[in-house]
C-alpha positions in Angstrom: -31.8 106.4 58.3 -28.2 105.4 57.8 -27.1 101.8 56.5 -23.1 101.1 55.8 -22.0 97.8 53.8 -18.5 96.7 52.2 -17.9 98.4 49.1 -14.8 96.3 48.3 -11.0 96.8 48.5 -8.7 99.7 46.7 -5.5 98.1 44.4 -3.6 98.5 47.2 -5.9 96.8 49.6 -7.7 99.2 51.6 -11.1 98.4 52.6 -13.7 101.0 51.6 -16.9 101.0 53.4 -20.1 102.8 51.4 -23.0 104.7 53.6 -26.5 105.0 52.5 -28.6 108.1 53.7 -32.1 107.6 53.3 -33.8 111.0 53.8 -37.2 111.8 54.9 -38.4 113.4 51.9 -37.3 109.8 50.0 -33.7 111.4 48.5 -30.7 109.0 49.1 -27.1 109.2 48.9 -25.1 106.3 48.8 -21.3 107.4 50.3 -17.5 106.2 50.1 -15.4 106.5 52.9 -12.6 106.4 50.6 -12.7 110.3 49.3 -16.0 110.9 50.1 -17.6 109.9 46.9 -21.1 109.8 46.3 -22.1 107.0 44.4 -25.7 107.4 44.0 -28.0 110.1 44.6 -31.4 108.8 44.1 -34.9 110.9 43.5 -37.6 110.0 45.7 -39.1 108.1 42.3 -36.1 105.9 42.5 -34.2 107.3 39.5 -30.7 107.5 39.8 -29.1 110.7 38.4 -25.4 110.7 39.0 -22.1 108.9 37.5 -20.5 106.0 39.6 -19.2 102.1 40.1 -20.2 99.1 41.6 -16.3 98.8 43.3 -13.2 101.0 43.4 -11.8 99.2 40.2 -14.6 102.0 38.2 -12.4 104.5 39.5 -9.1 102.9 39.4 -9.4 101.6 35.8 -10.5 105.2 34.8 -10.5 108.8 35.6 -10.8 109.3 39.8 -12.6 112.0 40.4 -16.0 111.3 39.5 -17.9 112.3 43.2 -14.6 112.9 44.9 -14.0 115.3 47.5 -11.5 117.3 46.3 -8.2 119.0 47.6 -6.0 120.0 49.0 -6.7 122.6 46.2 -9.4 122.1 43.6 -8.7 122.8 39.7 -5.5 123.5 38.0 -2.4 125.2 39.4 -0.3 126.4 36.5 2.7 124.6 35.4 2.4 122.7 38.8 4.1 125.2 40.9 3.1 128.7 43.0 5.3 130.6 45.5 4.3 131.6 49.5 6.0 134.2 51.6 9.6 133.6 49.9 9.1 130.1 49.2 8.7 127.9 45.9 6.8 125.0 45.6 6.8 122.3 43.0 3.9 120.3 42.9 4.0 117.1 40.7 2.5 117.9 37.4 -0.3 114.9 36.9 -2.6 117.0 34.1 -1.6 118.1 30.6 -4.1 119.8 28.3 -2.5 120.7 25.0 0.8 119.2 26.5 1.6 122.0 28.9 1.3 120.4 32.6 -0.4 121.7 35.8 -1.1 120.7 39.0 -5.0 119.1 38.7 -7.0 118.0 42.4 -4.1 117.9 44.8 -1.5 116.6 42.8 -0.9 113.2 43.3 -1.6 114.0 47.1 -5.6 114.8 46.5 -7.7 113.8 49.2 -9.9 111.9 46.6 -7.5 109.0 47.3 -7.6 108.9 51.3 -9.4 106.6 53.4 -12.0 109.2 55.7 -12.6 109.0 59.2 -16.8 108.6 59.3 -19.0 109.6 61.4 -22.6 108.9 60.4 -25.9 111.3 62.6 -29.3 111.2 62.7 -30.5 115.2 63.8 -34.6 114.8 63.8 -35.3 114.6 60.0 -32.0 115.1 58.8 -29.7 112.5 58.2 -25.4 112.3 57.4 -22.1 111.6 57.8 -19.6 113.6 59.4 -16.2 113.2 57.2 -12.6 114.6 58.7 -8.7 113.6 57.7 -5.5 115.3 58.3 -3.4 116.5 55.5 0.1 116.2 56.4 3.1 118.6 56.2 4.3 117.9 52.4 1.2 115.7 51.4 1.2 116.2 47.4 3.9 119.2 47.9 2.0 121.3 49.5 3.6 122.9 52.8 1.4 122.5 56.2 -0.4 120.2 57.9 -4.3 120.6 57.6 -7.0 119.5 59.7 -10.4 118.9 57.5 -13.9 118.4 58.3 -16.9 117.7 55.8 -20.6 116.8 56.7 -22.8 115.7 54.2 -26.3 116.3 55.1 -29.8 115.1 53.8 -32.9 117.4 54.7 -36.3 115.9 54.4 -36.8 118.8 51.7 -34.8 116.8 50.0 -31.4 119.0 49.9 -27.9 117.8 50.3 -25.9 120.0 51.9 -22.0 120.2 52.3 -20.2 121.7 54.9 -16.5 122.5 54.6 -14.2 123.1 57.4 -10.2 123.6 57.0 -7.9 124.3 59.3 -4.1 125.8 58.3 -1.9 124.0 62.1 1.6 124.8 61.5 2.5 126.5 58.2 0.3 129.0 55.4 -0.9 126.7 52.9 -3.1 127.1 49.8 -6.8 125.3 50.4 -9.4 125.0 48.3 -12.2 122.0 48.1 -14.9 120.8 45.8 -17.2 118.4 45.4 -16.9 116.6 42.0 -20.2 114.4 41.7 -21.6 114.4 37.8 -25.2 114.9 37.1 -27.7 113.7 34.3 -31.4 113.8 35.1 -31.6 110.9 32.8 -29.3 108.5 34.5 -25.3 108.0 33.8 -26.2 106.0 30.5 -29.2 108.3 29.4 -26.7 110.2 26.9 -25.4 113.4 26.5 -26.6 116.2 29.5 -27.0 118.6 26.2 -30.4 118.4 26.4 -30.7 119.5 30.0 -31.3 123.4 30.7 -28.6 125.4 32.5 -28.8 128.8 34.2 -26.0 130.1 36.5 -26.7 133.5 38.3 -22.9 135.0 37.3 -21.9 137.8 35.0 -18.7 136.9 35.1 -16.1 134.3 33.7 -12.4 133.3 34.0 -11.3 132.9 30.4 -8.3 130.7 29.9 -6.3 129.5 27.4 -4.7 126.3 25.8 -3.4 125.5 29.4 -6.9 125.2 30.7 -5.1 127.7 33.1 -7.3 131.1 33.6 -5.0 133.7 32.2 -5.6 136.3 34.8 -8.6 138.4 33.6 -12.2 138.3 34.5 -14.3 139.0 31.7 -17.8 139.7 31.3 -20.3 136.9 30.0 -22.6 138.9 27.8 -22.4 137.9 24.1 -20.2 134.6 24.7 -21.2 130.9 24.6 -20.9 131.4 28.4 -24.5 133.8 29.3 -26.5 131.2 31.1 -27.6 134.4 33.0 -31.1 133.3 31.3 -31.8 129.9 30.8 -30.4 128.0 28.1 -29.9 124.3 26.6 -26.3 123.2 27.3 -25.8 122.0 23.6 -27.5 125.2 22.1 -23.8 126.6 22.1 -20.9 124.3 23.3 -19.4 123.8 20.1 -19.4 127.3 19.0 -16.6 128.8 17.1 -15.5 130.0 20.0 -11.2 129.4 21.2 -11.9 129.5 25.1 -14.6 126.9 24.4 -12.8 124.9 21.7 -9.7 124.3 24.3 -11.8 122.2 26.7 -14.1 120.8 24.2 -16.5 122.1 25.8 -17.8 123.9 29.4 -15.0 123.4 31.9 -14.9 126.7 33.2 -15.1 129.0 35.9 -17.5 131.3 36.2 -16.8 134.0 38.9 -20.5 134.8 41.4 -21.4 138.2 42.8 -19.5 139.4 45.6 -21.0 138.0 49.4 -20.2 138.1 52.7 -19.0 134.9 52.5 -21.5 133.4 54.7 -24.9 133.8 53.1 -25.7 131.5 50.9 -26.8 132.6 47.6 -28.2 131.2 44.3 -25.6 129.7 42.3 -26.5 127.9 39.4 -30.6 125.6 38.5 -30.0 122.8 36.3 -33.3 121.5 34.4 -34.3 118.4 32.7 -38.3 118.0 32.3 -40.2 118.0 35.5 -36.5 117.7 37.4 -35.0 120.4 38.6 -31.2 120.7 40.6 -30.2 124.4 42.6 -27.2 124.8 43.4 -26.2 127.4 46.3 -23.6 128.5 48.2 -21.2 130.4 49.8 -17.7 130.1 47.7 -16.8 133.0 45.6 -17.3 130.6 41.9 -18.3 127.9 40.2 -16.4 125.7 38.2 -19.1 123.9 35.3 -17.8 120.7 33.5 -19.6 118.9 30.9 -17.9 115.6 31.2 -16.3 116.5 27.4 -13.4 114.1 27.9 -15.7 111.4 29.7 -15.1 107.7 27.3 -16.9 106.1 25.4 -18.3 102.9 26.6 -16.6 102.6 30.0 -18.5 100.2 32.3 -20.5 102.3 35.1 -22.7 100.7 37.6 -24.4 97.1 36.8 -25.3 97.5 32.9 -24.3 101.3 32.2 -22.3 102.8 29.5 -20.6 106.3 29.9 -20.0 108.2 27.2 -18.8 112.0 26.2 -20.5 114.5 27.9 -23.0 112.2 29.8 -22.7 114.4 32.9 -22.5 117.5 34.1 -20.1 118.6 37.6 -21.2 121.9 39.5 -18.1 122.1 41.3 -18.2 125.0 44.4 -15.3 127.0 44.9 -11.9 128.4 44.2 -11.4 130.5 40.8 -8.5 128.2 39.7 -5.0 128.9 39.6 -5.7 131.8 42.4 -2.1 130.9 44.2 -0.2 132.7 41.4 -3.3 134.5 40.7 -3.2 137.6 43.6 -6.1 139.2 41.9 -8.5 136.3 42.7 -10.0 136.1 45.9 -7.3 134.7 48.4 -7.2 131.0 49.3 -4.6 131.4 51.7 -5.0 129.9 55.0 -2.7 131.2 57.7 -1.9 128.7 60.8 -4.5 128.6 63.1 -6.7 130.3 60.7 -10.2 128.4 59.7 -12.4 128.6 56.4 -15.6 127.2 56.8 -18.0 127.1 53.1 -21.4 125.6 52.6 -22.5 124.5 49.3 -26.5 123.1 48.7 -27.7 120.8 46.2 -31.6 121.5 46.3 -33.0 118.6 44.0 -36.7 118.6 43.1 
């Protein structure tokens, strides 16, 4: 079943309208037309295990990612700026970890912000919401006008699945999307995700430095804070002595997945809290994995909930960031008339 309601107007006065899937296996999402955020993913029990508001002031007043769709390109681009067939582009710098900027979630063009056509669908037991925009020419700096389409999908097994479709129309373009929703078993005011258990099937990471910016190299996992190749408590080693963990204070990195055809999806990541359990997997090449380390304390969630520092976790899909100036990670190019198309599952138990 679908429902829609009024969700309340932006700062600038744009109405946002949130959808409510209601799966047949009892999971529910509750959806923003304005950047596709989800807002609430409840367990068939009723327990409600991600970050979000009760009206667009939550986000406004604070950080705007939280459940976002992001793009045009996901994650940092150094210094704010990357070069295309001849051409350099300056994006606006909006992000500045240890003081040096970058380019974070589209700049201050990121689809998180825009107002989505919706399209809501019923498909026998599964249930969703068809989500498209165009990017124009320029939008956030970026050169060429793209054509987006995203469909969130509820199975009765209780998955939620994203489907990603971009389109490159008139000019080559950087694109890479995400989805930015935060995760705590125990609710958005149940504390630290420390306690949960993490496991993410990659060898591999992208080690950066003060930046936040991955410095070029892929590196292997083994014998770093980062093996979650077996399963491990997130707080067993996130403050180790450790300077790639130290400058994000914390997990917000990238870890690189095994190579695929880019079609089949594959096991990403399982994250674990008691008799809960969340899969991640997908198609993209990486995973970025953020432990809400900079999240405040106190800030007012939905009705009576207080965030605080890592009370989340994001298992953000995608892009190994930085790739544009980065030629040795896989290519997120997109040539004009050429399509990328990405699926990403959430299988919650």
């Amino acid at each position: 079943m679908v429902s829609k309601k009024p969700f309340g107007r932006t700062k600038n006065g744009r109405e946002v309208t949130a959808y409510t899937l209601t799966g047949a296996g009892g999971l529910v999402l509750e959806v923003l037309d304005w950047g596709g955020r989800v807002n609430r993913v409840l367990l068939p029990n009723g327990q409600d295990i991600v970050i979000g508001f009760d009206g667009p002031e939550g986000w406004e007043n604070g950080d705007a990612y939280y459940g976002c769709l992001i793009g045009r390109y996901a994650n940092r681009i150094k210094d704010g700026k990357f070069s295309l067939d001849g051409v350099d582009y300056t994006l606006k710098c909006n992000n500045f970890p240890a003081g040096i900027g970058c380019a974070l979630h589209g700049s201050d063009g990121g689809w998180h912000d825009r107002i989505w056509d919706v399209t809501p669908f019923e498909k026998g037991e599964d249930v969703g919401l068809t989500l498209s925009l165009v990017s124009p020419d320029g939008e956030g700096g970026f050169p060429g006008t793209v054509e987006v389409q995203v469909v969130y999908t509820v199975t009765k097994d209780n998955v939620w699945r994203i489907n990603y479709r971009m389109k490159a129309v008139d000019k080559a373009t950087p694109v890479a999307m995400t989805q930015h929703v935060y995760f705590n078993f125990k609710g958005e005011a149940g504390g630290s995700v420390e306690d949960h258990t993490l496991e993410v099937a990659a060898e591999k990471y992208a080690p950066y430095d003060a930046s936040q910016v991955p410095v070029g190299e892929i590196a292997e996992v083994k014998g770093t804070p980062f093996d979650f190749t077996a399963p491990h408590l997130i707080g067993e080693r996130i403050d180790a002595d450790c300077d790639v963990l130290k400058f994000g204070k914390g997990y917000d990195h990238c870890w690189v997945l095994p190579p695929s055809d880019g079609q089949t999806l594959r096991f990403a990541a399982r994250l674990s809290k008691d008799d809960s359990k969340l899969e991640v997997w997908t198609t993209e090449p990486a995973i970025q994995i953020y432990t809400g380390n900079w999240i405040p304390e106190g800030y007012p969630a939905k009705g009576s909930d207080r965030l605080s520092p890592r009370c989340g976790i994001a298992l953000e899909t995608g892009a190994i960031p930085d790739s544009p100036n980065k030629p040795q990670f896989p290519n997120t190019i997109l040539r004009p008339g050429e399509v990328r198309e990405s699926t990403t599952e959430f299988r919650i138990g």
